[in-house]
C-alpha positions as CSV (number, residue, x, y, z in Angstrom):
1,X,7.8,2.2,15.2
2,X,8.1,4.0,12.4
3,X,4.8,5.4,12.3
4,X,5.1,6.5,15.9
5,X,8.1,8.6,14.8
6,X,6.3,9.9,11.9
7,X,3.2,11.2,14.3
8,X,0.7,8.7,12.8
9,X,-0.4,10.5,9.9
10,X,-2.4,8.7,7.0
11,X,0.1,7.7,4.7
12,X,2.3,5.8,7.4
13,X,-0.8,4.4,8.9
14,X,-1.9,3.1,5.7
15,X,1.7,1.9,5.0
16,X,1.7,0.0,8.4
17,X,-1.4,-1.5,8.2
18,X,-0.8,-2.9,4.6
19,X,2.6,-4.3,5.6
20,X,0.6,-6.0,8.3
21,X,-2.1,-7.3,6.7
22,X,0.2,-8.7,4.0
23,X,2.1,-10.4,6.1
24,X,-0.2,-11.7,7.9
25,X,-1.7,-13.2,4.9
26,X,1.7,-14.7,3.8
27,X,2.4,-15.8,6.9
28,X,-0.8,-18.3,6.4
29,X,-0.6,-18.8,2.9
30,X,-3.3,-17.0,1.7
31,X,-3.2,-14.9,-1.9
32,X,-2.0,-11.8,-1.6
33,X,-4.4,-9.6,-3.9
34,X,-2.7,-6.1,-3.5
35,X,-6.0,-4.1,-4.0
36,X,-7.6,-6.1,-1.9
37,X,-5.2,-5.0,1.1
38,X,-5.6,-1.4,-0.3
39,X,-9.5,-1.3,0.0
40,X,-9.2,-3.4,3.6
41,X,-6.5,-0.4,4.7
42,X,-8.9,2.4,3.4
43,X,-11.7,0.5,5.3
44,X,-10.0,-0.1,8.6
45,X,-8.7,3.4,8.8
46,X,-12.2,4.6,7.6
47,X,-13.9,2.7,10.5
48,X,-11.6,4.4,12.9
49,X,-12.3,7.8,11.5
50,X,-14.9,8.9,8.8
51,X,-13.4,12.4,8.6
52,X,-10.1,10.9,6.8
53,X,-12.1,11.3,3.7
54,X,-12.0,14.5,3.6
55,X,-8.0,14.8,4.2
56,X,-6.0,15.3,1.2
57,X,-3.5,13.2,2.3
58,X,-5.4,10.2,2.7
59,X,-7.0,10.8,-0.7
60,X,-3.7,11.4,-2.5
61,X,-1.9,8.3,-0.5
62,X,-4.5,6.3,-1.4
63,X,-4.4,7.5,-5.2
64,X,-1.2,7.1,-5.7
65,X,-0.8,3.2,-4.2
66,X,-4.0,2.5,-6.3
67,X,-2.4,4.0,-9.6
68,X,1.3,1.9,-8.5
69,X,-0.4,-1.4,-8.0
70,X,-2.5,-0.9,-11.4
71,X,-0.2,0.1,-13.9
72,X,3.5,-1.4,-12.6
73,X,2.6,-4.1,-14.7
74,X,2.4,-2.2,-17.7
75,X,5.5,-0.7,-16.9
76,X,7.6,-3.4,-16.0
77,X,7.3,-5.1,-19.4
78,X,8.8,-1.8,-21.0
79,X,12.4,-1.7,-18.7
80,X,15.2,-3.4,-19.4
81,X,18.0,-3.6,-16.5
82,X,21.7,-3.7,-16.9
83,X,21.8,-5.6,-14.1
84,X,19.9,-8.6,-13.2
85,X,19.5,-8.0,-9.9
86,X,17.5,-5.3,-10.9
87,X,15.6,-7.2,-13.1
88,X,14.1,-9.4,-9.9
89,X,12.1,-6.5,-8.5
């Protein structure tokens, strides 16, 4: 729904079709390799329109997922929370 609202551009579709595909793959117990969902996104929205490639949005949405999924580890070990509910995420 939210994508509707948003007009569909590449950064909600890509956002939609991750969520889906990563629930999906909870939803039968498979692993959940985050880059794996990334490239399969890139792909399926690729497959429905080669131009996206050229679209700096697509590019920069896709950049800046790949750059969260790669270096949150690095930068989780470095925060310390006040709160340990913060902590969990």
């Amino acid at each position: 729904m939210y994508t509707l609202i948003c007009g569909f551009s590449s950064a909600t579709v890509r956002a939609s079709i991750m969520l889906t595909i990563y629930l999906g793959a909870k939803t039968i117990a498979k692993n959940q390799n985050s880059l794996n969902i990334l490239a399969l996104s890139a792909f399926i929205q690729l497959y429905h329109n080669p131009f996206l490639i050229f679209e700096i949005g697509f590019q920069l949405s896709y950049l800046a997922v790949w750059g969260l999924i790669l270096y949150y580890p690095l930068f989780k070990k470095y925060t310390l929370f006040k709160y340990k509910l913060l902590q969990v995420l």
